[in-house]
N, CA, C and O atoms as a MOPAC input file, in Angstrom:
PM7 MOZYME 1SCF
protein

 N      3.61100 1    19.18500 1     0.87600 1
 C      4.28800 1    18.40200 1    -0.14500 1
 C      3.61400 1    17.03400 1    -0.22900 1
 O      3.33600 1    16.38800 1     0.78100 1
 N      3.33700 1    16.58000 1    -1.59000 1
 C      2.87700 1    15.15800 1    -1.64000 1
 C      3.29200 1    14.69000 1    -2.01000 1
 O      3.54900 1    14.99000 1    -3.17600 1
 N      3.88900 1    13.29600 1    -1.39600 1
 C      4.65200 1    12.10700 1    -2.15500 1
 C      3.79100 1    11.09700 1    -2.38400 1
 O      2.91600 1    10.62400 1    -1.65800 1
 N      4.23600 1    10.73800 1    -3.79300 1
 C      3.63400 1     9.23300 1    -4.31000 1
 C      4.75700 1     8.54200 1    -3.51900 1
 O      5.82600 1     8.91600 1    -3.03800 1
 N      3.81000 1     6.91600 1    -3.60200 1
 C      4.24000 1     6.14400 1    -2.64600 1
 C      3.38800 1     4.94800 1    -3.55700 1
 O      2.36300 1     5.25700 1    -4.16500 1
 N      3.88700 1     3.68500 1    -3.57000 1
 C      3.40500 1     2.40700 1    -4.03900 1
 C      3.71400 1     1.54100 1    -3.06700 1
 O      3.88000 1     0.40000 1    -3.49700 1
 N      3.84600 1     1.66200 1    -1.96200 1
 C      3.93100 1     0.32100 1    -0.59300 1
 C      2.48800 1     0.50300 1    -0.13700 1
 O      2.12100 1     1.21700 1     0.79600 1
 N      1.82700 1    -0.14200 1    -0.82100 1
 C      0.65200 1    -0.26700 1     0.10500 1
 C     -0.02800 1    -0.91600 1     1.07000 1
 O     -1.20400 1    -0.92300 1     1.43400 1
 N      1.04300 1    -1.50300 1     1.43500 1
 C      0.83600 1    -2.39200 1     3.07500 1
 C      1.62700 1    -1.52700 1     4.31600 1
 O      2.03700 1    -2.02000 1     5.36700 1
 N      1.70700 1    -0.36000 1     3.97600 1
 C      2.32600 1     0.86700 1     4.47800 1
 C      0.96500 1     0.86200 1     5.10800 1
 O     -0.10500 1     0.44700 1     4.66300 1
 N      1.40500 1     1.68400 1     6.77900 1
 C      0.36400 1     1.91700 1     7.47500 1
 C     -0.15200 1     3.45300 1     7.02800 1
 O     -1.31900 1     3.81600 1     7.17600 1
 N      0.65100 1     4.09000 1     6.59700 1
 C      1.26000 1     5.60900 1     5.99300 1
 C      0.39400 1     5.82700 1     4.64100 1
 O      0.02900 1     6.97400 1     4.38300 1
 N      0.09200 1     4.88000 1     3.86600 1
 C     -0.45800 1     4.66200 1     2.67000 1
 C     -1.65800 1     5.18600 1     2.59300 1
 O     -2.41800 1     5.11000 1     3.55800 1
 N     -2.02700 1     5.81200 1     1.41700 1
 C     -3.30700 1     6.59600 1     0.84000 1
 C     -3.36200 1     6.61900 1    -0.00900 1
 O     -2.48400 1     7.33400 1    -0.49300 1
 N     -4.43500 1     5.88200 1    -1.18400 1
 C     -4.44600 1     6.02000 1    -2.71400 1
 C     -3.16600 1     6.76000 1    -3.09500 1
 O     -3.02100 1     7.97900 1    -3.19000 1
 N     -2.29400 1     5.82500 1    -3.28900 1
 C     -0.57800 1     5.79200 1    -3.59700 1
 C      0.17500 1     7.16800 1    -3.16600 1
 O      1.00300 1     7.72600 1    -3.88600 1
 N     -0.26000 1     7.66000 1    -1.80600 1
 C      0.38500 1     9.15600 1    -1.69000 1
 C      0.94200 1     8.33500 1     0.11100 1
 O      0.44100 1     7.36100 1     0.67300 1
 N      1.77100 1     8.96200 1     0.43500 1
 C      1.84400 1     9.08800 1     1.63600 1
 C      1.55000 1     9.76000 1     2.75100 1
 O      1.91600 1    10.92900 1     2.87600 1
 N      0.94000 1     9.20100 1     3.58900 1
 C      0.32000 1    10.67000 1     4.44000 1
 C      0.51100 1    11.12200 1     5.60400 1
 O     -0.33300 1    11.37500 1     6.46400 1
 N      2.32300 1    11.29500 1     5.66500 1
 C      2.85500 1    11.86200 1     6.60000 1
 C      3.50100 1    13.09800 1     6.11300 1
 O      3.82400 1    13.10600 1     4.92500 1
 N      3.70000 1    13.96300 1     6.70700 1
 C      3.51000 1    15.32500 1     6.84200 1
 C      5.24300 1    15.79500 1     5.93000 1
 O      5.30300 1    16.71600 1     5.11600 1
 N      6.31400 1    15.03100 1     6.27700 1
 C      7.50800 1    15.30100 1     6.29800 1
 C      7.97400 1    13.95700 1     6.22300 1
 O      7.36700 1    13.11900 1     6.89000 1
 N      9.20200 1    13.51300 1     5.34500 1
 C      9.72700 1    11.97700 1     5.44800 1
 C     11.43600 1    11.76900 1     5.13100 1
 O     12.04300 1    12.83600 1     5.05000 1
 N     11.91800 1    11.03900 1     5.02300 1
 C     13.06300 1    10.84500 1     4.82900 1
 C     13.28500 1     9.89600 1     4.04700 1
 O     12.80400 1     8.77200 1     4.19100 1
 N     14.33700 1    10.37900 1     2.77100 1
 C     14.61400 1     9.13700 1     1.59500 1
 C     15.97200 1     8.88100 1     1.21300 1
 O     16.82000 1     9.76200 1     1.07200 1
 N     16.16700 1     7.59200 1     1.04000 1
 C     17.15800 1     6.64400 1     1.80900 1
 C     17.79800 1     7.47100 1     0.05000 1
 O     17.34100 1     8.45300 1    -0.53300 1
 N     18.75600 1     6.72600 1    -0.26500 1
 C     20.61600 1     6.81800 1    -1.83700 1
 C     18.83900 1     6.19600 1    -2.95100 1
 O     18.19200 1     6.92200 1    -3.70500 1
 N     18.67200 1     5.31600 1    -2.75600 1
 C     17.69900 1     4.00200 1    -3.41600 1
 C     16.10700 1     5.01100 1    -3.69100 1
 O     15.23800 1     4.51200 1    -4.40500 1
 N     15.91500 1     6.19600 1    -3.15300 1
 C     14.88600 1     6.79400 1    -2.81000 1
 C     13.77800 1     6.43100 1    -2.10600 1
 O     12.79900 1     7.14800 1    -2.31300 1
 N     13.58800 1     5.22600 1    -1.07200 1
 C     12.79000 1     4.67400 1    -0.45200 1
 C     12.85700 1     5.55900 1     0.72500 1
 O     13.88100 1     6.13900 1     1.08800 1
 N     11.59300 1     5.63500 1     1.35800 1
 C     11.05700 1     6.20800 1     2.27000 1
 C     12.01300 1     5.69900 1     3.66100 1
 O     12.44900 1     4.55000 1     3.60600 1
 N     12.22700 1     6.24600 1     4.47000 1
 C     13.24700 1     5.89900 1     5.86100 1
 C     12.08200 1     5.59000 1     6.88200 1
 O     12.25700 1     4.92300 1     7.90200 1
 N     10.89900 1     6.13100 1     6.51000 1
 C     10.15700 1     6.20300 1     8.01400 1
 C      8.23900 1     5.81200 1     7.48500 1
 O      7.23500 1     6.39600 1     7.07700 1
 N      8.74900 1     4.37200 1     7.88300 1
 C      7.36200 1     3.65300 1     7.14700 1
 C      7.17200 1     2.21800 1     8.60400 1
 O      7.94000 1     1.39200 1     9.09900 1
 N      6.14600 1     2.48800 1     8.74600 1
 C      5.63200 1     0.96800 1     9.19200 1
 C      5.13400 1     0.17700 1     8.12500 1
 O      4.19500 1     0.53800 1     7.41600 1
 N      5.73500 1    -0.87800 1     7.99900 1
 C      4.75000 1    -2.01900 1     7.13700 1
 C      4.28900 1    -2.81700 1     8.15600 1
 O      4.70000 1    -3.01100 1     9.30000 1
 N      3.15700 1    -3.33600 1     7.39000 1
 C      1.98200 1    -4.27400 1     8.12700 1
 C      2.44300 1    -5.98800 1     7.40700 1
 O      2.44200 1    -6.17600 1     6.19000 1
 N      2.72100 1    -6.83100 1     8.18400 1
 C      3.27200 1    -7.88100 1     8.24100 1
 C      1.31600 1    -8.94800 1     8.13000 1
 O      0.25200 1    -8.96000 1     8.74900 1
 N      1.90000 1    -9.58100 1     7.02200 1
 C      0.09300 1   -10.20100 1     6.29800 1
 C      0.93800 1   -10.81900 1     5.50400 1
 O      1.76700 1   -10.47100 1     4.66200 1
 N      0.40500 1   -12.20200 1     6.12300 1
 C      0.69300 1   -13.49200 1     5.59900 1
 C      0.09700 1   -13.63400 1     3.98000 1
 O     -1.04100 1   -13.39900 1     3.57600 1
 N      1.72100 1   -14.27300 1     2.95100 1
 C      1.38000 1   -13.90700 1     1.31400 1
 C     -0.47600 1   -14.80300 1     1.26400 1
 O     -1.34200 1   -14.44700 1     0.46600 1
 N     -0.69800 1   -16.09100 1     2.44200 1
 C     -1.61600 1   -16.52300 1     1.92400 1
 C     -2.56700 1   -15.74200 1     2.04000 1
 O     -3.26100 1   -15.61100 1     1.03200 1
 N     -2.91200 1   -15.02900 1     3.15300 1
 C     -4.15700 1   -14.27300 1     3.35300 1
 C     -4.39200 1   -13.35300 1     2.40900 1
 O     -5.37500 1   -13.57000 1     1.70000 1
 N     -3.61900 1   -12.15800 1     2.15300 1
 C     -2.91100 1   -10.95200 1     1.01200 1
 C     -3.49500 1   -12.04500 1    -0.12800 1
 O     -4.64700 1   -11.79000 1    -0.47800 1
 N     -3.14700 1   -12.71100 1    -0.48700 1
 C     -3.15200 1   -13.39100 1    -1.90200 1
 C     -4.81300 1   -13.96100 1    -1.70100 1
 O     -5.45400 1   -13.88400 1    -2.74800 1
 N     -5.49700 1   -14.45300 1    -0.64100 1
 C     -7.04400 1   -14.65900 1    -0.36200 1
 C     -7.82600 1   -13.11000 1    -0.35400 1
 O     -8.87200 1   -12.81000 1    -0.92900 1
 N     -7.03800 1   -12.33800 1     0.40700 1
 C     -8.08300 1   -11.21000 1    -0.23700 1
 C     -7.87700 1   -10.18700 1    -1.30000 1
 O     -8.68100 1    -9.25800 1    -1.36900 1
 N     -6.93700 1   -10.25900 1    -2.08800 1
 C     -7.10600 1    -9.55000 1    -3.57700 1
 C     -7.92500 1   -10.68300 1    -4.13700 1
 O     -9.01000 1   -10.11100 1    -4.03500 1
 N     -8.21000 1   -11.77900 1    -4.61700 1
 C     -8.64000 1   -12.57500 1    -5.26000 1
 C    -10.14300 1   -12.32100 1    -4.99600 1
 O    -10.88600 1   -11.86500 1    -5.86500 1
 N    -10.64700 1   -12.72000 1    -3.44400 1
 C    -11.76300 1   -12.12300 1    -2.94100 1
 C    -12.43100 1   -10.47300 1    -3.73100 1
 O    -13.58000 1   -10.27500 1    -4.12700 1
 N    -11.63300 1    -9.81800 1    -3.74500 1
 C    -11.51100 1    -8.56100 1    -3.77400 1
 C    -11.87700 1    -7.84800 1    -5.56600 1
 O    -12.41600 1    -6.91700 1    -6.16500 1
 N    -11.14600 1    -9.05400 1    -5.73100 1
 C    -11.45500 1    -8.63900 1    -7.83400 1
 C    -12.28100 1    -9.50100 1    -7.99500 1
 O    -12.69400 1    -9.29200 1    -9.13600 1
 N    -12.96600 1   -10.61300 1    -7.46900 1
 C    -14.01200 1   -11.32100 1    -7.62500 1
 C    -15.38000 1   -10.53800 1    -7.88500 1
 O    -16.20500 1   -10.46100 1    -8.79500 1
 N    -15.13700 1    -9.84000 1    -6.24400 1
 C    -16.20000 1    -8.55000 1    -5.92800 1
 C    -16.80200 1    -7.38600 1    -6.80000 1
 O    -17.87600 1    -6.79900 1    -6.93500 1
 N    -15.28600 1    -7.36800 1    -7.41300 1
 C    -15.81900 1    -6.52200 1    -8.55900 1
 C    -16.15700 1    -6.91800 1    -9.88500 1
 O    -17.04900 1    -6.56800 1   -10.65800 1
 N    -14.87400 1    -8.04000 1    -9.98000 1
 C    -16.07800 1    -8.67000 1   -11.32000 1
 C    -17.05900 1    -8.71600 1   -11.27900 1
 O    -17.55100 1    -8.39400 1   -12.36100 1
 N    -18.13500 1    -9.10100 1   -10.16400 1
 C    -19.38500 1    -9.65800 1   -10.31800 1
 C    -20.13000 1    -8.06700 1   -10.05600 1
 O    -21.35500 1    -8.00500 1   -10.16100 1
 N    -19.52500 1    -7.10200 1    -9.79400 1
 C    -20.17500 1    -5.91700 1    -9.89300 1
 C    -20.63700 1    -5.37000 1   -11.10900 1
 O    -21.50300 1    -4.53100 1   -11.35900 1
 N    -19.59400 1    -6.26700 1   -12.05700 1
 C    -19.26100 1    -5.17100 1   -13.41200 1
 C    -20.49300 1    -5.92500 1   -14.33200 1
 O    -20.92200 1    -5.47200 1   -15.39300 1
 N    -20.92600 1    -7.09700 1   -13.71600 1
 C    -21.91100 1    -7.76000 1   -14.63400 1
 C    -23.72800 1    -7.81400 1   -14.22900 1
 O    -24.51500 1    -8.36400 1   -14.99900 1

């Protein structure tokens, strides 16, 4: 079974699928059994910026 999934600071996370085998979902439909990865908004917010930079300058 494959579930989409959009937490991608999920340790569980895979191009928006989840990739545990079997899971549990809460009334709200959120996943019961997730580690999130704790990343400071400044850093997170330094490397998407980094990150689409990278590719802008790819695209040119």
């Amino acid at each position: 079974m494959i579930v989409s999934c959009r937490n991608d600071i999920c340790v569980y996370w895979k191009n928006d699928e989840c990739m545990l085998e079997a899971i549990d979902i809460n009334e709200a439909g959120f996943c019961n059994d997730y580690i999130s990865v704790n990343i400071p908004s400044e850093e997170l917010e330094y490397y998407r910026k980094k990150h689409l930079d990278d590719l802008r300058n790819r695209a040119y």
